[in-house]
C-alpha positions in Angstrom: 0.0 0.0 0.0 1.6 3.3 -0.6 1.8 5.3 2.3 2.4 8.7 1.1 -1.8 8.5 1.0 -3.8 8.2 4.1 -7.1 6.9 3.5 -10.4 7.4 5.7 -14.0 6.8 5.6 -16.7 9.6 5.4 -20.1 10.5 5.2 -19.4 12.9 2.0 -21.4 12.5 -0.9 -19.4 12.0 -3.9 -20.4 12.5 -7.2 -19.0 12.4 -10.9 -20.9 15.0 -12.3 -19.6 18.3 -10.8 -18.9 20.1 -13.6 -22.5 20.2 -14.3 -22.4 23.1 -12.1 -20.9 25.5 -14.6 -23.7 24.3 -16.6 -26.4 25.7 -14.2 -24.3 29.1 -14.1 -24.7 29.2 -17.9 -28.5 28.6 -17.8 -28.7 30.9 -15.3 -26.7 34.1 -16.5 -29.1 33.5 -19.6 -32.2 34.6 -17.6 -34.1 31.5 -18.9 -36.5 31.2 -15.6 -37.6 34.9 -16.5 -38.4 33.8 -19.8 -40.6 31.2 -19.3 -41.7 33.0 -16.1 -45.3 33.8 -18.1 -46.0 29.8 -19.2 -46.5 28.5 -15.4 -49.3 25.6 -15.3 -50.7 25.0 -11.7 -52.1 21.6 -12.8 -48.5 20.6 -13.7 -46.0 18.8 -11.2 -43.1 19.5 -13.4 -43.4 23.4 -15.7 -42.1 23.3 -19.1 -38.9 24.5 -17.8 -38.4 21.8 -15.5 -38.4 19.8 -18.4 -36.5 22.0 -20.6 -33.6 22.5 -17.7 -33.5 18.0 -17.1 -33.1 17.8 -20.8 -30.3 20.8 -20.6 -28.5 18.5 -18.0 -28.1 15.6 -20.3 -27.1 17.2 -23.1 -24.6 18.7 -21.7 -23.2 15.4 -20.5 -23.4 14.0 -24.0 -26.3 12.0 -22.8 -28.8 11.6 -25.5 -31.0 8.7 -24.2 -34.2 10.0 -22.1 -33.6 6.6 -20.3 -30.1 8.0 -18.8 -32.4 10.5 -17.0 -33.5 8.0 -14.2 -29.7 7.7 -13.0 -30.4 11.3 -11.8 -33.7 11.6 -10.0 -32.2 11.5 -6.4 -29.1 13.1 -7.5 -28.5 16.2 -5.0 -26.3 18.1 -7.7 -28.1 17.3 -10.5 -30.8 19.2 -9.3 -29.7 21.9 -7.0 -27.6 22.7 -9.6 -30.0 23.2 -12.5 -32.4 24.7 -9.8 -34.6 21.7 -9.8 -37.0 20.8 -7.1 -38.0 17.4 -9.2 -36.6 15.4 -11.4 -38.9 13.8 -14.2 -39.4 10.3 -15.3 -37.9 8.8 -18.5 -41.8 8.4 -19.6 -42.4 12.3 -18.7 -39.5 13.8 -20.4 -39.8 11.8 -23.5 -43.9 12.6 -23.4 -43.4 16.2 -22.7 -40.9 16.9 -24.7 -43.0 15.4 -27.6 -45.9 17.8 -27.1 -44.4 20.9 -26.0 -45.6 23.8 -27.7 -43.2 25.2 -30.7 -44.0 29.1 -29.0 -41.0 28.1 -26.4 -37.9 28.6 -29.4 -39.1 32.3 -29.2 -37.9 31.8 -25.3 -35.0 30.1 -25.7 -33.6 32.6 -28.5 -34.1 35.4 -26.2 -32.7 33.3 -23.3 -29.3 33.2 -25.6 -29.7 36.5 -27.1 -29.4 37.6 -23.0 -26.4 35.0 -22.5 -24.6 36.6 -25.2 -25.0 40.5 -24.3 -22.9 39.5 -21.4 -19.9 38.5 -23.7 -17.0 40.3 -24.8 -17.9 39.2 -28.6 -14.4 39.9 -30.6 -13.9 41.5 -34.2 -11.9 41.4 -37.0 -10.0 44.7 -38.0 -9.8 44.8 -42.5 -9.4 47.6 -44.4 -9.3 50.2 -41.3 -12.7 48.6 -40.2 -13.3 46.6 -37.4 -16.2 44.0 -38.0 -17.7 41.3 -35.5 -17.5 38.1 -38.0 -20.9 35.7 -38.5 -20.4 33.2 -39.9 -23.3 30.5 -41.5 -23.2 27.3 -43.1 -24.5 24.0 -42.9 -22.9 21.0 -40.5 -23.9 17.4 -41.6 -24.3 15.2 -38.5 -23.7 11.6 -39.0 -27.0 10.1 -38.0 -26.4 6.6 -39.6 -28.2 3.5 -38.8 -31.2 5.6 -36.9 -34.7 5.9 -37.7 -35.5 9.1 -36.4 -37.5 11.4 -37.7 -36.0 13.4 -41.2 -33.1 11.7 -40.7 -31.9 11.5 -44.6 -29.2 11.1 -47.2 -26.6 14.3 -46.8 -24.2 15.8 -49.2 -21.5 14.0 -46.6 -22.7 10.4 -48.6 -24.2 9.1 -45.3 -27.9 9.6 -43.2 -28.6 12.3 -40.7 -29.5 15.5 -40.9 -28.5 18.8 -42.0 -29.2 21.4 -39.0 -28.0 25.2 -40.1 -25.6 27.2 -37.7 -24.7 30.7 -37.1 -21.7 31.6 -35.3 -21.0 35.1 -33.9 -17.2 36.6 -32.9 -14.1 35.6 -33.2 -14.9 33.1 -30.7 -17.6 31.4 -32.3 -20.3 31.9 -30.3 -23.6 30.3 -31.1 -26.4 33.1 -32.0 -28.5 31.1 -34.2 -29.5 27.1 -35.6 -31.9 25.6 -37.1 -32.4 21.8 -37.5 -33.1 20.4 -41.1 -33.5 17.2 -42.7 -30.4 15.5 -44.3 -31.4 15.8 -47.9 -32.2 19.6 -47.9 -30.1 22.1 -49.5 -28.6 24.6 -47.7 -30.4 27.6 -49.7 -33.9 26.3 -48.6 -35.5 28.5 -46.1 -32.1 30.9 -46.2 -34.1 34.0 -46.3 -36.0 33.0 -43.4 -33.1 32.2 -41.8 -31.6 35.4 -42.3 -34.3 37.3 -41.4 -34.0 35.4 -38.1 -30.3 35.9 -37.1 -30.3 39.8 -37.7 -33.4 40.4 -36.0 -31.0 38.8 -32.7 -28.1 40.6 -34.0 -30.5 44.1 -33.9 -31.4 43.2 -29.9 -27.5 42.9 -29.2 -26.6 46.4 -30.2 -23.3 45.7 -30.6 -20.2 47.9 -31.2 -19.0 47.2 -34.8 -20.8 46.2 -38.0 -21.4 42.5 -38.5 -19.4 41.1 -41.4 -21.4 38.4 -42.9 -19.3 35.8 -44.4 -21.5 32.5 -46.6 -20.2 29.8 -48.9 -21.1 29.2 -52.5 -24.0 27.4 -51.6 -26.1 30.9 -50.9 -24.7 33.0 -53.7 -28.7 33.8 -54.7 -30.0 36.3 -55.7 -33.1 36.3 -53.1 -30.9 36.3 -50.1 -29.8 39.5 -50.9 -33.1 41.6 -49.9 -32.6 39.7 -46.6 -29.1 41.7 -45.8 -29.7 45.0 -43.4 -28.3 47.6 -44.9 -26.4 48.8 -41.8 -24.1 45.4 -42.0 -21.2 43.5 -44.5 -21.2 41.0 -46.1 -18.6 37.9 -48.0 -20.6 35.4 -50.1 -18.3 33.5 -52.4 -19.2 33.5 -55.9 -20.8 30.2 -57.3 -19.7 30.4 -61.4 -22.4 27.8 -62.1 -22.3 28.3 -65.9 -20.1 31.6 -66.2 -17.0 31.2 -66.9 -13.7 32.9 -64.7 -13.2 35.4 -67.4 -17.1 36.6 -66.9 
């Protein structure tokens, strides 16, 4: 036995999961009880953001299974901190989750347009400008050998889907996403998309322009009357049938 360690019994409750704390910190720095604050249910044991926040603490673990939720319904951390009283069932997460109302994104988007005001969001300096970079494209997830739901062939030659992301800074932060099945282009529903991200980028009022910056896939012509004047933008030319010289 090595001796340079002296060992002891306790009544300390140890867990593996600690860092889920930081997690908690997150949530909370991003307001989100305030947001769903309005959407209380007295007839409900567990509010929609009792849900929301059990489903956080998974994710965050790279759990993905509603059945790994169980392991965590006595678990003291877990729930103190993600703020949770309760902890739901596998049968009530998976149920809830399935019905709750599509009004909530509209929460959650404000939730992380309030997480990121608090950031120092870095910027690019070009041509004696400074710009905060956002950056869009799409990110193929591997989703072979699953049956869920949209879950298609991707440009990647493999099934999954094809979920849109907006990054913000020169850190990368996460202002915008939207998931999409495998097989759709990128372009489809760009404008939308568009519309979407700058009416976030408007609420953060930040210092410098926003330099835009898109891959060939969205050089149309539509996504152009989706730009705010006020803002840049890089969209790489696709020569379809021009040639170089055109």
């Amino acid at each position: 036995m090595n001796k340079a360690f002296k060992l002891d019994t306790g009544n300390d409750s140890l867990h593996s999961i600690g860092g889920i704390f930081l997690g908690g910190q997150v949530l909370q720095q991003s307001e989100i009880d305030d947001e769903f604050n309005t959407d209380h249910k007295a007839n409900h044991i567990f509010q929609d953001l009792d849900i929301f926040k059990s489903q956080v603490g998974l994710l965050i673990q790279g759990r993905e299974r509603f059945t790994d939720i169980s392991q965590f319904r006595e678990n003291e951390v877990f729930m103190k901190s993600l703020g949770l009283n309760k902890v739901p069932s596998e049968e009530r997460l998976r149920q809830r989750l399935e019905i709750m109302s599509s009004e909530h994104e509209v929460h959650l988007k404000s939730a992380n347009t309030n997480l990121l005001k608090k950031q120092c969001i870095g910027n690019i300096s070009k041509g004696g400008m400074n710009f905060i970079p956002l950056d869009m494209d799409v990110s193929p997830m591997d989703n072979s050998g699953s049956h869920k739901e949209n879950v298609s062939w991707t440009y990647k030659n493999h099934d999954g889907f094809s979920p849109m992301f907006a990054y913000l800074g020169t850190e990368g932060f996460m202002l915008n996403n939207e998931l999409r099945p495998g097989s759709q282009h990128a372009q489809k529903g760009m404008p939308e998309f568009l519309d979407d991200s700058f009416t976030m980028i408007k609420k953060l009022k930040l210092k410098h322009p926003v330099l835009l910056r898109l891959d060939s896939a969205h050089d149309a012509e539509v996504n152009f009357g989706h730009l705010p004047d006020d803002q840049y933008f890089l969209i790489k030319r696709n020569l379809r049938k021009e040639s170089k010289e055109q």
